[in-house]
C-alpha positions as CSV (number, residue, x, y, z in Angstrom):
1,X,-49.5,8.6,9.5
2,X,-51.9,10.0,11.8
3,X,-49.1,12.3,13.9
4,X,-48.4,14.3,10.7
5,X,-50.7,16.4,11.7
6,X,-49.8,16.3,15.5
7,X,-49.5,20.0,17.3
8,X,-47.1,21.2,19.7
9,X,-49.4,20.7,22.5
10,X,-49.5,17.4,21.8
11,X,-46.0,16.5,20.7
12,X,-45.3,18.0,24.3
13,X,-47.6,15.3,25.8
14,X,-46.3,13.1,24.0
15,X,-42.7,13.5,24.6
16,X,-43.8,14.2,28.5
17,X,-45.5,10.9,29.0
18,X,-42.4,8.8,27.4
19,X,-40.2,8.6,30.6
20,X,-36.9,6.8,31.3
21,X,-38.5,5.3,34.8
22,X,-41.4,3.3,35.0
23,X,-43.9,3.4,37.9
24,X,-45.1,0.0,38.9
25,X,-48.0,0.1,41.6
26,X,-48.0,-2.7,43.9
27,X,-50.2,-3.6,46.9
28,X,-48.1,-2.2,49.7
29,X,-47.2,1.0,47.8
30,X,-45.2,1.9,44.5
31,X,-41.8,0.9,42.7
32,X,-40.0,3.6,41.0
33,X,-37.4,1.4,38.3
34,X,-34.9,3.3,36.7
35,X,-35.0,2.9,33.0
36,X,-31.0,3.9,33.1
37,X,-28.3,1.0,32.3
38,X,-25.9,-0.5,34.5
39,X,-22.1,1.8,33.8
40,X,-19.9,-0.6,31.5
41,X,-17.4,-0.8,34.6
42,X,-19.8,-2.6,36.8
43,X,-20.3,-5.2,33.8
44,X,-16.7,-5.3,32.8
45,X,-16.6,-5.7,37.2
46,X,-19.2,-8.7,37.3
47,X,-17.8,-10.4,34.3
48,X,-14.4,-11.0,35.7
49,X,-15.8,-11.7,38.6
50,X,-17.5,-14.5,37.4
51,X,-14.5,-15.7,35.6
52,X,-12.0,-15.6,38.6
53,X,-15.3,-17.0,40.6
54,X,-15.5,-19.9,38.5
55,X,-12.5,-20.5,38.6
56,X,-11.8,-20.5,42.2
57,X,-14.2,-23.1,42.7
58,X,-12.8,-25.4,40.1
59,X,-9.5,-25.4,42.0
60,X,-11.2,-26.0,44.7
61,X,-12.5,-29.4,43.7
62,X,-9.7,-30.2,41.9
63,X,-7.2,-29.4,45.5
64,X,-9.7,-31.7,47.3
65,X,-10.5,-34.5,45.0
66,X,-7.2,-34.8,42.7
67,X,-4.5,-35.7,45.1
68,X,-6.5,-38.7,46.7
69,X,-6.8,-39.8,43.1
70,X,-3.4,-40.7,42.8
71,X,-1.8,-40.7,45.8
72,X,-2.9,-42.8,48.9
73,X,-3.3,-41.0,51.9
74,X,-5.5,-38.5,54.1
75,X,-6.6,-35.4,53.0
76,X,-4.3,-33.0,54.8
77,X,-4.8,-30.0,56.8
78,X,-3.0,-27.6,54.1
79,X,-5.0,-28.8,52.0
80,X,-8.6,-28.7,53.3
81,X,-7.7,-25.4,54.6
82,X,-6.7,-23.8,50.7
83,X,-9.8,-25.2,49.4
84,X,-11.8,-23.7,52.1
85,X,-10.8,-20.3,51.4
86,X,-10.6,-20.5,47.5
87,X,-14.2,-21.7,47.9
88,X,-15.0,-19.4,49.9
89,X,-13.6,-16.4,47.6
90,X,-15.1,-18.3,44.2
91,X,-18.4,-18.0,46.0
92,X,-18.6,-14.9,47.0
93,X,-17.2,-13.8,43.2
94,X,-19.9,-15.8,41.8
95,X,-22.5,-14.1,44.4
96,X,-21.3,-10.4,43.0
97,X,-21.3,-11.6,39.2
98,X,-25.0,-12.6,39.8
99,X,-25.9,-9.4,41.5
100,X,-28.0,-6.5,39.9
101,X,-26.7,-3.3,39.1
102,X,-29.2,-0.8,38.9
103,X,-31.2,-0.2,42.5
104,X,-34.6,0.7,42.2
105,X,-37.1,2.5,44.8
106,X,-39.8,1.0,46.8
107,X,-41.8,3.7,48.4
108,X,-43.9,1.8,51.1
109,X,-46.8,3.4,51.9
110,X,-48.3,0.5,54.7
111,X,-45.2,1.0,56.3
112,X,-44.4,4.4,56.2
113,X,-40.4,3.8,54.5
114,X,-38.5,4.3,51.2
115,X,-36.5,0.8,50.5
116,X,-33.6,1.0,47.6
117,X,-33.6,-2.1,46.4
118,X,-31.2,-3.9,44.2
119,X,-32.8,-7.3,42.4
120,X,-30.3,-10.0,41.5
121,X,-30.4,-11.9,38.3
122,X,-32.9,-14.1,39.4
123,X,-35.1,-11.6,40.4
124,X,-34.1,-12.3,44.4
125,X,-34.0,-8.7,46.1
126,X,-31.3,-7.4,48.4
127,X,-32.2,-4.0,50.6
128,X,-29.3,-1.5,50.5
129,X,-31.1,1.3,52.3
130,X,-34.1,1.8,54.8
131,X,-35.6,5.4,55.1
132,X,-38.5,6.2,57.2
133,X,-41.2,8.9,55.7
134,X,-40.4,11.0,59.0
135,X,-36.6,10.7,57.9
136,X,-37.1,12.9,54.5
137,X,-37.1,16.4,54.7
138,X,-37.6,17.7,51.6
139,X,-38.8,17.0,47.6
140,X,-37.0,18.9,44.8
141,X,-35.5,18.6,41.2
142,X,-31.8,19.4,40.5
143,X,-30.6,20.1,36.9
144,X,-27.2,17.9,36.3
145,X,-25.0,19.3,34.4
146,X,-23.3,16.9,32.6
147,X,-26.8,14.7,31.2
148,X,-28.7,17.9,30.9
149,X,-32.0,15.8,32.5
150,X,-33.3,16.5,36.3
151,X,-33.2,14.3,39.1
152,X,-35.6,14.5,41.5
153,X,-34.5,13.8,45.2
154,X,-35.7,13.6,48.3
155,X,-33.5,15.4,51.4
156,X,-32.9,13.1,54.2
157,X,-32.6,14.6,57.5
158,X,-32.1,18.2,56.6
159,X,-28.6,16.8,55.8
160,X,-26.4,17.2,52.8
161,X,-27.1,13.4,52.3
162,X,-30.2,13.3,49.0
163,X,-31.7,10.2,48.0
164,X,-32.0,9.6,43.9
165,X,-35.2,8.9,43.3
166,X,-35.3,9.0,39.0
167,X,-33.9,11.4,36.0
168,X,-35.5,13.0,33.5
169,X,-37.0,16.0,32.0
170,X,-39.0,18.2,34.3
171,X,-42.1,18.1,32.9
172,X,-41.6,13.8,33.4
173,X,-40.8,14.4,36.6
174,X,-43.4,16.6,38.2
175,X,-46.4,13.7,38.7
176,X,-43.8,11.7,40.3
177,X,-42.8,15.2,43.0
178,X,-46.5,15.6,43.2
179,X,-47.3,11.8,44.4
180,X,-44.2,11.2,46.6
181,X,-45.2,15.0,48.0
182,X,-48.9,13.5,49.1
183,X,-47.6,10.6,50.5
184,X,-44.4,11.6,52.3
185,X,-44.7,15.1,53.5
């Protein structure tokens, strides 16, 4: 009962220090996680895929092991060849169905780059970009439109090309501009 009596000072810090992203400092630098959900088409994406992935390696065993079962004789080119790929496919469905879906930011100070950086289900990470600090040109917050929330991103090579770094209201934002500001630029 004690924020009856909060002001509107405080209910502004209050509301400015709940933010969607969470800033985890490690030893070589910072993680910036976005606190934003995977988009229900990715799921939707990952759960067929892990259907169809299942699947596919099923058949597989059952297109090596089932015909030598009951018939007697070698295991055939044809054969050995379809299971090959269907394994192959089922595999790689079953490697996207365990993938993450939400990349998160590794700003490494020690080395001097920005890693995005999508974690699997098992907490395994896979790098899908590298950016050196020199790389970054610029710092700023643009207003979306259609969330009404500001993303702060970083310009990469004077370019048209921005990296996402997190969303959320400006006044959440603005420690995060000022600390990537101090150690990039």
């Amino acid at each position: 009962m004690t924020d009856i009596n909060m002001t509107a000072g405080g209910f502004v810090n209050h509301v400015a220090r709940a933010t969607p992203f969470a800033i985890e400092d490690v030893f070589w630098g910072y993680k910036v996680r976005s606190g934003v959900g995977a988009p229900v088409s990715v799921l939707l994406g990952q759960a067929v895929s892990f259907f169809f992935g299942v699947c596919l390696v099923t058949a597989t065993f059952g297109v090596l092991v089932l015909p030598t079962l009951f018939f007697d004789g070698d295991g055939g080119f044809m054969r050995i060849g379809a299971a090959v790929f269907m394994g192959a496919i089922g595999f790689y469905l079953l490697w996207f169905a365990s993938r993450g879906t939400v990349a998160d930011v590794h700003i490494d100070t020690k080395a001097r780059e920005i890693r995005q950086v999508v974690s699997n289900r098992f907490g395994g990470p896979t790098t899908v970009g590298l950016y050196c600090f020199d790389e970054i040109s610029g710092i700023y917050l643009e207003q979306d439109e259609t969330t009404g929330l500001s993303q702060l991103l970083l310009g990469y090579n004077d370019s048209g090309y921005s990296i996402a770094i997190a969303a959320g209201t400006e006044a959440q934002l603005l420690p995060l501009r000022d600390r990537l500001a101090q150690d990039l630029l």
